[in-house]
N, C-alpha and C positions, 0 to 999 in steps of 0.2 A: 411678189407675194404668192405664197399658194395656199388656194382655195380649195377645200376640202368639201363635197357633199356628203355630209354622214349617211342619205339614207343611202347612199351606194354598194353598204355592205352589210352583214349582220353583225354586232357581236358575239363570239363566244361565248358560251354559259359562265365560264372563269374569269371573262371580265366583268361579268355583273356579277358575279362571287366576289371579286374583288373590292370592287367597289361599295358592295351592303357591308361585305367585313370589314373592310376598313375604315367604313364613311370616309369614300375620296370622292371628290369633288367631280363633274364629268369631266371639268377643263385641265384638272390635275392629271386623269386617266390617260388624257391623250396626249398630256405633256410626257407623262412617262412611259406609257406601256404604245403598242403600236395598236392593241385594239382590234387584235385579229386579220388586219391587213398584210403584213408581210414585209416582203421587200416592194418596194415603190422605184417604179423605173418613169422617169420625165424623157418626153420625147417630144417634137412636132406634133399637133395636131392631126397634120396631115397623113402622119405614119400609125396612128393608133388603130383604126380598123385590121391595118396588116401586121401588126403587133400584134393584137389581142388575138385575132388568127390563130399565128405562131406559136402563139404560148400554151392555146387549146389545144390543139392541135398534136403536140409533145403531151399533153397528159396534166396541164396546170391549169390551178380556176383561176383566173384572169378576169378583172374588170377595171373601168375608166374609174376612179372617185375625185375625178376634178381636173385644175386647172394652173398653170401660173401666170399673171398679168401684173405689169407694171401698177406699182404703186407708192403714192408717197408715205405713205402708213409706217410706223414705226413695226408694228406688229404684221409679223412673216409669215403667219400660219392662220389661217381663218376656217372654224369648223361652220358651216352650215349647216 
C-alpha cells in the first residue's frame, strides 16, 4: 500500500482551478490528476537521502511524500 502525505507538497494554482471549476471531489483530484507531484520514483528508504541529493543537485525539486508498507487493505493508495 502506498501511503501518501499530502502536506509534503503544495498544489498548484490549476489544480484548485480545477477543482472549484469542476466541483471534483479531492479524492477524485488525485485519482486523476497527479496534483503537481510529477514523476514518483520508489526506492529503499535507505537510498532516499542520496536520492534526493542527486536529484537537487542536477537542478530538480525533489521531495519524500511518503511510503509503501505491507497491507491487507483492499485500497493501494492512501492520501494522508
Amino acid at each position: 500500500q502506498a501511503v501518501i502525505n499530502e502536506s509534503s507538497w503544495q498544489w498548484r494554482g490549476v489544480f484548485h482551478w480545477l477543482q472549484q471549476q469542476g466541483n471534483v471531489t479531492r479524492h477524485e483530484m488525485y485519482r486523476t490528476f497527479n496534483c503537481g507531484v510529477g514523476m514518483v520514483i520508489a526506492l529503499p528508504a535507505s537510498q532516499v537521502a542520496s536520492a534526493l541529493e542527486v536529484l537537487k543537485s542536477h537542478g530538480e525539486n525533489a521531495w519524500e511524500i511518503g511510503m509503501i508498507k505491507a497491507s491487507d487493505s483492499e485500497q493501494r493508495v492512501v492520501i494522508e
